[in-house]
Phi, psi and omega in degrees: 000305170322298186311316181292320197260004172267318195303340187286326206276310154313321166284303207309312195233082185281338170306345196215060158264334179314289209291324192308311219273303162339313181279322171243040180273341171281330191271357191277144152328132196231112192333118176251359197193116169266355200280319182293095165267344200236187188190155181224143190248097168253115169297146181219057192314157189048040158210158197264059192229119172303145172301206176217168174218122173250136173274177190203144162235181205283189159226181182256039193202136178091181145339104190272152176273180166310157181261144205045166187273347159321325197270344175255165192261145201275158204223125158315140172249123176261166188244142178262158177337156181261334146315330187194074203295319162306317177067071185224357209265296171084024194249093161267113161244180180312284186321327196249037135319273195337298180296315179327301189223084181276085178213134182281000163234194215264159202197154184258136159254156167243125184257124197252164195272150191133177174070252170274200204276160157315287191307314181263006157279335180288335174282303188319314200256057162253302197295347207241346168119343201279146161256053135156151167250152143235136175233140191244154217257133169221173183280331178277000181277356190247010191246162186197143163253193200298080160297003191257002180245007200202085173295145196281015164270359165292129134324151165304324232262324163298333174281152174243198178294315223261004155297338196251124175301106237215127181302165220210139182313091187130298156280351178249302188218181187201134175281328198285341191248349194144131191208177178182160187274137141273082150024022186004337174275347186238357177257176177224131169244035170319298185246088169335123037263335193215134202245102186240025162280326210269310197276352152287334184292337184248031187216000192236136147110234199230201208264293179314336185257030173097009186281115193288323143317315184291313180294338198239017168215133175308166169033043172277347147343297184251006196252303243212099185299313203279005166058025175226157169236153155270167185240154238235291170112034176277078171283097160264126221273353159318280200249352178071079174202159172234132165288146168227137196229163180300125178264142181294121207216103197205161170310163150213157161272151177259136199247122177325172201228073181340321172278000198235350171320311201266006187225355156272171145288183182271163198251106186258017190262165148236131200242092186279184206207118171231168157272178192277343176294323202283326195275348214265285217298332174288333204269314191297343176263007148256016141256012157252014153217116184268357178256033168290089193288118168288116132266120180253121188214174173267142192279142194296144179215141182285122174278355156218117164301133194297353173270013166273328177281329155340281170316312187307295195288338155330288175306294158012288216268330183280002212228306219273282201296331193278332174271002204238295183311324161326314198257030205294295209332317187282303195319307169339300190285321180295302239267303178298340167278357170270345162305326209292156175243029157236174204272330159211160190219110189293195182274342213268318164001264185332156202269184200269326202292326208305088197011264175010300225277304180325301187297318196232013208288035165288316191301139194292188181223133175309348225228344214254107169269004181257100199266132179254158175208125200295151174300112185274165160320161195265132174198168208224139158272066186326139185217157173322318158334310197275319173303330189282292175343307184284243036179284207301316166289358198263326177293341152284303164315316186294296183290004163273337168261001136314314160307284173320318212033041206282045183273336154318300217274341160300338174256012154248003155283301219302339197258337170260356145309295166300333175276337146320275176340295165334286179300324143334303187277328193248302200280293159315336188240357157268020164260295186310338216257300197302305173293326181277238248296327179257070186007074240188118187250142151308112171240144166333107171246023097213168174255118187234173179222024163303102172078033166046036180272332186077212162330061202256136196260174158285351176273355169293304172307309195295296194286329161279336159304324177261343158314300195285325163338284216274351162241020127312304175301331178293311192268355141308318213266300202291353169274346201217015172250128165264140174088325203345340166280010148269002155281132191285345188281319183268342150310267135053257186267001143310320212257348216233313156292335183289295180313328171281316186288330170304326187252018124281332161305290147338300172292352157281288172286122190238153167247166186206001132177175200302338188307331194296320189264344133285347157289290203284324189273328188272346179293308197285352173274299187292351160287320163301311174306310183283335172256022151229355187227002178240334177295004196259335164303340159300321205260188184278150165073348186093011212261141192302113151308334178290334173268354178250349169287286188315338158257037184044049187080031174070156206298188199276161212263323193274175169304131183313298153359302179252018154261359165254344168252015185220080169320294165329328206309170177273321160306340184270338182294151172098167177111302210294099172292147172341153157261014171247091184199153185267159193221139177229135208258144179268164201220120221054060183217126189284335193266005176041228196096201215178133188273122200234162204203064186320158176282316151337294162319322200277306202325292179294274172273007148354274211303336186270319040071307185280346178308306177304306178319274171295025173248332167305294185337284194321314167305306191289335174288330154319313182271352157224065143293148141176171230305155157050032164073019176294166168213097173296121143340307185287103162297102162277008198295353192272013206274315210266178180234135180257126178276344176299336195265343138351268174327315166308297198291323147002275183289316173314312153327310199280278213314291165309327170301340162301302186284335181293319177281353172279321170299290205295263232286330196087022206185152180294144184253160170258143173301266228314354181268342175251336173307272202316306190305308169348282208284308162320311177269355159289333174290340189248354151263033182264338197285277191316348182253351158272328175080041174236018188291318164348283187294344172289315200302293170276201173292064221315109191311335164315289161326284214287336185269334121015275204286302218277346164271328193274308125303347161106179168255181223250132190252150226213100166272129173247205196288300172337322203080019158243205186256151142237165178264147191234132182256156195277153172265156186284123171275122191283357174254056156263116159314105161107141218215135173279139169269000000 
């Protein structure tokens, strides 16, 4: 019902489906079972009785139906022969069809599981006229005897108690939740292997309807879902009692039948799976409404999710704003000298407090022989070395945690990284920002020399209190949670921490030209290829290492089945990806997950973006220098071509040609195989069509001369002690002479 009225609110309103998917996007429902894919819809044509929806699950032999119950046609539910109450016997022909089920539209049979295979009930009841079965799950279906000590051509009357295969701890029933002594006197073994007119009434329903389990184990109400027990084959000859412990009442798939390959047809039927709570709930609305209609469909799941165009734009906007912010320092400088209201102005002019002085104080003063200059940021120059560097730790770190499997202590540096950034980015300059409008002046609340901190104001305290505040809880959530990325709080402030460590990680690391940024993006490119589609031919078992690290060590070892009734195990762990990546929860997807985006993808070609950014930045600061610290009124910046807004769109293609390929192949893909080329070859041709792929190629004298306005030149000690300056030469296709 939730799905159907967003979707109706979405045809309704196509314009505002982006803010609709935004808006109840905290609120969808999150996969608790993946085995019910299919699902029945029971109907009551002509009475005024709302319908019902029971989940199901598929099989892997027959017909799948359509997905939703709109594409399919509703169906009679039948009782199979009374003869062959099991539907395993199969000696069908046309004629005792006919007598059987004289009906002229199409109609289900319900079958209960035992005797025989999934697969050759679904033949039987094909051969009986049905377009589907459903078989429903009991308790005697889970008891079988010894046939290797009793040929199965005996009477019953030779069989004993002690023939019977008795369900099994754990996969059957689980004790731990509930058991009890059963009488010995209240079961009947009349009928091999299980008698299940006599021994359901005292092993089925609640205290009141006589369940001898319900009665002798506390809270069995609520310990024990399926309100049913199995019998153990535990006797004790003491008191004459057999334990019975709570049974497991849960999907399964139905799995073909290896032995029925070569001598059947193919199977044109569709065969769903209910439990036995689901089936107690079918039987009683088809006695009481005999015009009861059965639709059997598949549950809708999308075949391309909108949280892929999310994760797309995301990534986008975070790669974009984190490289745009790299290149504030020139942008800064600009934007203020474009302020001025006379056609030139000196620099000494401006009052000493002014941002200008702050941002740009390199430029000289006509008047001043004492040049002020500002502290530039702790910032890193990349270089090949470094590029080679980064390769070599990043192949160490993945295989100590291939190896290793260390992953918690990786997400408690990563969550005391990101929250730092958090206070960088967010937290600290909205407090300050917050205290400077309500005249709150900042004072000094102690001084330390722990970690080179110094000063530390309260608003500082403030702001690192609530960055780390909150990535406690995050790193709370991810400790004491299976899944935590079903939380809304913690998907959330991941994608928030993720976003921050992008943009510091940029306004940190610089590149200064592309020769630097094909090296390090093409080593991370054949470095990616390599650790997800050439390791699995390395390793034991086959395994990707880039994929089995980014999922904490690969999907869970046990069967999905005993991770749904046992989750905690330690074989059910894994699957669960690394956090460092941003994530959007998929969305109308029943099967839940999640659209993942590494911090890598952004970061690596970040850096080629951010380069761009600030080699544009730079130009325009160049273009309106000029001789004796002047700043001409006249803006050329519009003179020039800019390579950064290229690039967004760049990245933007290769990231979607990523996501697009994740559809087509079925498999995670590495970005970095669509990154690099995207971004990296749009820049060297705009470059080579411009006639600046040189000055790209090496280091660009713009840059260097930037920084040497903004920062001074670069001083030199010589044997004496005393300084010189080492001055940048002026790049001559620039407007405006350096002082």
């Amino acid at each position: 019902f939730f799905y159907q009225l967003v979707q109706q609110m979405m045809m309704l309103f196509p314009k505002f489906a982006g803010i609709i998917v935004i808006f109840i996007l905290p609120f969808l429902p999150f996969c608790q079972s993946i085995l019910p894919t299919a699902a029945i819809d029971i109907s009551f044509p002509g009475e005024d009785v709302g319908g019902k929806t029971l989940l199901a699950s598929q099989a892997s032999f027959g017909v799948w139906p359509a997905m939703e119950a709109r594409n399919n046609h509703p169906m009679k539910p039948v009782l199979p022969p009374t003869d062959d109450p099991l539907l395993c016997v199969g000696l069908y022909s046309e004629s005792n069809r006919t007598a059987t089920y004289n009906l002229s539209s199409n109609f289900v049979i319900i079958v209960p599981r035992g005797i025989c295979s999934f697969e050759k009930k679904a033949l039987n009841a094909q051969k009986l006229g049905a377009s589907a079965i459903v078989i429903y799950g009991t308790l005697a279906s889970r008891y079988s005897l010894n046939t290797t000590q009793v040929s199965a051509m005996d009477s019953d009357n030779k069989r004993t108690a002690d023939d019977v295969i008795y369900p099994q701890q754990y996969y059957d029933y689980d004790c731990d939740k509930a058991n009890a002594e059963i009488p010995m006197s209240s079961l009947s073994f009349e009928h091999l292997p299980y008698d299940y007119m006599q021994n359901d009434r005292v092993l089925s329903g609640t205290a009141n309807d006589g369940n001898i389990c319900a009665k002798q184990s506390e809270n069995f109400a609520s310990s024990c879902e399926s309100k049913r027990c199995l019998l153990t084959g535990d006797v004790n000859k003491n008191q004459n009692t057999m334990r019975a412990c709570c049974a497991w009442d849960m999907h399964i798939w139905l799995y073909g039948d290896d032995a029925l390959k070569e001598f059947i047809p193919s199977i044109n039927v569709t065969a769903i799976y209910i439990t036995m709570a689901q089936a107690d709930e079918l039987f009683l609305n088809m006695q009481a409404h005999t015009n009861m209609k059965l639709t059997i469909y598949r549950r809708y799941q999308p075949s391309y999710n909108l949280s892929s165009i999310l994760i797309w734009g995301l990534g986008v906007f975070v790669a974009s704003l984190a490289a745009w912010i790299s290149a504030s320092e020139y942008r800064v400088h600009k934007v203020i000298n474009q302020s001025s209201t006379d056609e030139t102005q000196p620099i000494d002019s401006l009052p000493s407090n002014s941002p200008s002085i702050r941002a740009a104080a390199g430029v000289a003063s006509q008047t001043s022989t004492t040049r002020r200059f500002v502290e530039p940021e702790e910032s890193l120059e990349l270089t090949a070395s470094h590029a080679f560097g980064f390769i070599l730790f990043s192949t160490a770190g993945l295989l100590t945690l291939f190896f290793l499997k260390i992953y918690n202590v990786v997400k408690i540096f990563y969550v005391v990284g990101c929250s730092g950034a958090v206070f960088q980015v967010i937290f600290y300059p909205l407090f300050h920002q917050a205290s400077m409008r309500l005249g709150i002046s900042d004072r000094v609340a102690f001084r330390t020399e722990a970690l080179e901190l110094g000063a530390v104001s309260y608003i500082q305290l403030m702001a690192a209190s609530v960055s780390y505040g909150l990535g406690a809880i995050w790193i709370y959530i991810a400790f004491t949670h299976r899944h935590p990325d079903n939380i809304l709080f913690y998907w959330i402030m991941q994608d928030v921490m993720g976003a921050c460590m992008c943009i510091m990680f940029l306004s940190t690391m610089k590149l200064n030209s592309i020769k630097v940024a094909s090296v390090l993006l093409m080593a991370a490119f054949f470095y990616d290829i390599f650790f997800v589609f050439v390791t699995p031919y390395l390793t034991k078992g086959g395994k990707s290492i880039m994929v089995d690290v980014a999922t904490s060590g690969g999907p869970p070892k046990a069967d999905p089945a005993w991770c749904e009734k046992y989750p905690n195990d330690k074989d059910c762990q894994g699957g669960d990806p690394l956090p460092m990546l941003l994530t959007v929860p998929r969305i109308f997807d029943y099967m839940g997950g999640s659209s993942l985006l590494g911090l890598g993808d952004i970061v690596l070609p970040g850096l080629l973006l951010s380069f761009a950014a600030r080699y544009d930045e730079a130009k325009r600061l160049i273009g309106m220098s000029s001789r004796e610290g002047q700043i001409p009124r006249h803006d050329c910046s519009r003179q020039t071509k800019d390579y950064f807004p290229p690039l967004i769109v760049a990245y933007g293609v290769g990231l979607a040609m990523a996501n697009i390929a994740v559809y087509v192949m079925n498999m995670g893909q590495p970005a970095l195989l669509y990154l690099v080329p995207s971004c990296l070859g749009t820049m060297s041709f705009l470059g080579w069509r411009r006639g600046e792929l040189k000055e790209l190629w090496n280091s660009p004298k713009v840059l260097a001369s930037c920084d040497q306005i903004l920062y001074g030149p670069v001083f030199t000690q010589d044997e004496d002690g005393q300084f010189d300056t080492q001055e940048v030469e002026e790049p001559s296709t620039f407007v405006g002479t350096l002082t």
